[in-house]
C-alpha positions in Angstrom: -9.5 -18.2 122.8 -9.5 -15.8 119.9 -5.8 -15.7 118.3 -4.3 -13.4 116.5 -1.3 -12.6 114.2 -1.0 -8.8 113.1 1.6 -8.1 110.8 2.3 -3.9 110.6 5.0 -1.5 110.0 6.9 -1.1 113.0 8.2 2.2 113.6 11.1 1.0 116.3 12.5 -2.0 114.0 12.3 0.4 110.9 10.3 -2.1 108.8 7.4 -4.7 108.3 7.2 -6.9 111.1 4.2 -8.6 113.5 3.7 -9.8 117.0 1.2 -12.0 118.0 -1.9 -12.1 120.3 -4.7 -14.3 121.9 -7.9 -12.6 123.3 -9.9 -14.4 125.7 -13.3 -13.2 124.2 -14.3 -15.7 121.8 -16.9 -17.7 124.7 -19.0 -20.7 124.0 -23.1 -19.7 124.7 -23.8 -23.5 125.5 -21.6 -23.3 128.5 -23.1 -20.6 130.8 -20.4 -21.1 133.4 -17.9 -20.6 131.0 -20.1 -17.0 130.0 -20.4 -16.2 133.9 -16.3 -17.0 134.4 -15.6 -14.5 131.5 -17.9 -11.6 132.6 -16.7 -11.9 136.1 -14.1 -9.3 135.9 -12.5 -7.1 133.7 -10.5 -7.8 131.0 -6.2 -7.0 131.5 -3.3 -7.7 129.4 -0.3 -9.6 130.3 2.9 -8.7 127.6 4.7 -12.2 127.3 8.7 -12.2 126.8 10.3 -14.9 124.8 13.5 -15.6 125.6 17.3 -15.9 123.8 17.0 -17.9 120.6 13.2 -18.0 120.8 10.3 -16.0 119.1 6.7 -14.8 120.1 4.7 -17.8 121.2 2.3 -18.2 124.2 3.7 -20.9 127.4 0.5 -19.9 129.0 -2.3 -22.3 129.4 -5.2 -20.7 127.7 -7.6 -22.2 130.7 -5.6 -19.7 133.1 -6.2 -16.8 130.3 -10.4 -17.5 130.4 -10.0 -17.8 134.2 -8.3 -14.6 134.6 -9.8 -12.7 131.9 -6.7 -11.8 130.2 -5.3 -10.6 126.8 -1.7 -12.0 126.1 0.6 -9.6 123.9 3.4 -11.8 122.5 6.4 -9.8 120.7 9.1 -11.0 118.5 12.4 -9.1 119.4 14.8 -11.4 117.9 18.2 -11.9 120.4 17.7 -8.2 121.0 17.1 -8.1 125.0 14.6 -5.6 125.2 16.8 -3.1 125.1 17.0 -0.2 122.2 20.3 -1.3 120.7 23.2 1.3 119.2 22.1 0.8 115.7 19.3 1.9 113.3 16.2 -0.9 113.6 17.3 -2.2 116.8 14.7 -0.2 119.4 13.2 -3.0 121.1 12.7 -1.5 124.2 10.7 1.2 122.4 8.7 -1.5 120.4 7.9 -3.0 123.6 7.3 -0.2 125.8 5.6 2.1 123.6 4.9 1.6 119.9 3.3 -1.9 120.5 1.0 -0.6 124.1 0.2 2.4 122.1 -1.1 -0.2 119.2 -3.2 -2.2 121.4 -4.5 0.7 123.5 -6.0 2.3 120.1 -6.8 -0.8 118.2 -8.5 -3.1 121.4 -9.0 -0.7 124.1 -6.6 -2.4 126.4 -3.4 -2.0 128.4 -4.4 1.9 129.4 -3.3 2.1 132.7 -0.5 0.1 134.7 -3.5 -1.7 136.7 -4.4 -3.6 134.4 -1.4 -4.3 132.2 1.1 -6.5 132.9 4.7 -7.6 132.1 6.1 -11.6 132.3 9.1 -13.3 130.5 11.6 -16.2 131.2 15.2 -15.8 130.8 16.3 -12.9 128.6 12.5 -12.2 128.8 12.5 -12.0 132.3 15.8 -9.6 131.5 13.1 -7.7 130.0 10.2 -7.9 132.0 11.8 -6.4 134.8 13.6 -3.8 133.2 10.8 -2.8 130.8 8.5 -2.4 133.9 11.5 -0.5 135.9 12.4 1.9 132.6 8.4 2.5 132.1 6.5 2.1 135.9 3.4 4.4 134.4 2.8 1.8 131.9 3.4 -1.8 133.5 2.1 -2.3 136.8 3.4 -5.6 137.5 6.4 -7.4 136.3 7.4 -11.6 136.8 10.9 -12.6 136.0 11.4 -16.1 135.5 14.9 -17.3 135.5 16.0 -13.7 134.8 19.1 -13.3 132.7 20.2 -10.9 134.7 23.8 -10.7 133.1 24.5 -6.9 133.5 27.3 -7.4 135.9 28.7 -10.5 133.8 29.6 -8.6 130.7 30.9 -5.5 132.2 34.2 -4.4 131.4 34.1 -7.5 128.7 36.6 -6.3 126.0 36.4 -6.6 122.1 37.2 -9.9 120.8 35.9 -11.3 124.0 33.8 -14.2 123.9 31.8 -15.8 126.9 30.4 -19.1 125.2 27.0 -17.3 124.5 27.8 -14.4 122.6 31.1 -12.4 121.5 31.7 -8.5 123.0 29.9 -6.8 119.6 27.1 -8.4 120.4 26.7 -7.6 123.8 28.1 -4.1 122.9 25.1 -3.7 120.3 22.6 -4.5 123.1 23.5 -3.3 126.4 26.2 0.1 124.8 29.5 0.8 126.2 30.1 -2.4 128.6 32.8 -0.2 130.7 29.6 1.5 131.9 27.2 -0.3 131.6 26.4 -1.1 135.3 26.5 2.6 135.8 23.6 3.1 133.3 19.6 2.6 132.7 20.3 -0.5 131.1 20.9 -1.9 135.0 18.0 -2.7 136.5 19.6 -1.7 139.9 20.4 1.9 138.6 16.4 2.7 137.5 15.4 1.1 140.9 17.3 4.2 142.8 16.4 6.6 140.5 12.8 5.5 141.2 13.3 6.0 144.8 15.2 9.1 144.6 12.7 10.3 142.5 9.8 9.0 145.2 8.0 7.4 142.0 5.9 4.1 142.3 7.9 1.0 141.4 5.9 -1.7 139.4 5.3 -4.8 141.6 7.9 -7.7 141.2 7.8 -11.7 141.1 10.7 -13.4 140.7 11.4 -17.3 140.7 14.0 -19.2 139.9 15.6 -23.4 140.0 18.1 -23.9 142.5 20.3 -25.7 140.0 20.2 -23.0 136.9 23.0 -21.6 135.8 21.2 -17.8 136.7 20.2 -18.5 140.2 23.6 -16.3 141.8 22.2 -13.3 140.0 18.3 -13.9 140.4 19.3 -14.0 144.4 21.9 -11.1 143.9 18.9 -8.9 142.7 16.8 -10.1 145.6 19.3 -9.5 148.2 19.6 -5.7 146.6 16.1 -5.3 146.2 15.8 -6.1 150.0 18.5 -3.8 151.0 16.7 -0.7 149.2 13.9 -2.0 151.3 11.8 -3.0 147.9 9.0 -5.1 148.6 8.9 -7.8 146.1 7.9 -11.6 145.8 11.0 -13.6 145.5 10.8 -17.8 145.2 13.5 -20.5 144.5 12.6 -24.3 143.9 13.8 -27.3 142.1 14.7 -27.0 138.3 17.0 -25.8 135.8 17.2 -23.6 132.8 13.9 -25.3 130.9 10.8 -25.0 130.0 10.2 -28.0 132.5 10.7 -25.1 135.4 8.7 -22.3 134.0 5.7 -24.2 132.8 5.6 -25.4 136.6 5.5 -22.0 138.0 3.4 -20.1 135.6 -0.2 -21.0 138.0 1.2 -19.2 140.5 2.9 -16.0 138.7 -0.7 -15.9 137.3 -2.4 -16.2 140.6 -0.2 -13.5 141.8 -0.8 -11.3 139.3 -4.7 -11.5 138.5 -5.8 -13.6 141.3 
């Protein structure tokens, strides 16, 4: 597994920054399975969410990578929920979405159409894998949510000076814009999957899972019961687990398998 760190001037964030990336390509001649596995199909790329607190890093097994024949993308977007927020150096939904496919379609030749690129993330990753895939469907042809933070409906109408144990109103307001709106907006993943529809565009395919005991599960099953009511097909799956790293390291096989199997 060839790895990579590329440190560039990023347009979106207004100034130096990098993202990180492994490459499946690197394949030992002494093992000629290993050669036959890698030449088997082609190569795709999967864009990897971290989630609140965390940073670019790769949580998936490099085995499932070589079987697959895929190129991970792994960006940094700080607390910043993959969303372009109010202020200057804050476009992270433009970072993902555009500046850094347009990087890796000149620079590696992949990622050029939504077949064969992808979209995955785990809590305010997920956030961001499903609404980066929703916000750009001719880009990401498949999207997996795990343990979305799905928290659109949780901080409307929050007030300034508001606090709900995870972040305070200004920060929420930076992200997601005006909160007395915000459900009413793009920045809902509910609202860009009518406006799909209505406009009779191709949605990206969508995996979600999620543990029965995290604190997210009421809105992971929220968005499944609206995705079923606009008659969305999508891939929905609960099991045992919480909030950790435990949960999502357990499902990862099979949001692989569903995506490049």
């Amino acid at each position: 597994m060839a790895t990579y760190e590329i440190t560039l001037f990023l347009n979106a964030l207004r100034r130096q920054g990098s993202f990180k990336m492994v490459i499946p390509n690197d394949v030992r001649a002494d093992i000629p399975a290993a050669e036959d596995a890698y030449h088997s199909r082609p190569m795709k790329t999967l864009f990897l969410l971290h989630g609140y607190t965390g940073m670019a890093g790769n949580w998936v097994p490099e085995e499932l990578a070589m079987k697959y024949n895929f190129a991970i993308v792994m960006p940094s977007v700080e607390n910043g929920f993959y969303l372009d927020g109010l202020s200057t150096g804050h476009a992270y939904e433009t970072l993902v979405a555009e500046e850094l496919v347009d990087y890796v379609r000149r620079t590696f030749g992949l990622a050029k159409t939504p077949e064969e690129t992808y979209i995955m993330g785990l809590s305010m990753g997920g956030f961001g894998a499903l609404h980066t895939a929703l916000a750009h469907p001719g880009t990401f042809g498949k999207a997996v949510g795990m343990s979305s933070a799905l928290i659109v409906h949780g901080i409307a109408h929050m007030k300034p000076g508001e606090d709900n144990g995870v972040a305070n109103y200004d920060y929420y307001h930076e992200c997601f814009g005006d909160l007395e709106t915000v459900e009413e907006r793009d920045t809902n993943p509910e609202v860009l999957v009518k406006k799909l529809k209505a406009a009779g565009e191709k949605l990206p395919e969508i995996f979600m899972c999620c543990g029965t005991e995290d604190f997210l599960i009421e809105p992971n099953r929220a968005l499944h019961a609206f995705l079923e009511s606009e008659g969305v097909e999508h891939v929905y799956r609960e099991g045992p687990g919480v909030h950790d790293m435990v949960f999502w390291s357990s499902w990862v096989p099979a949001a692989v398998e569903w995506m490049f199997g």
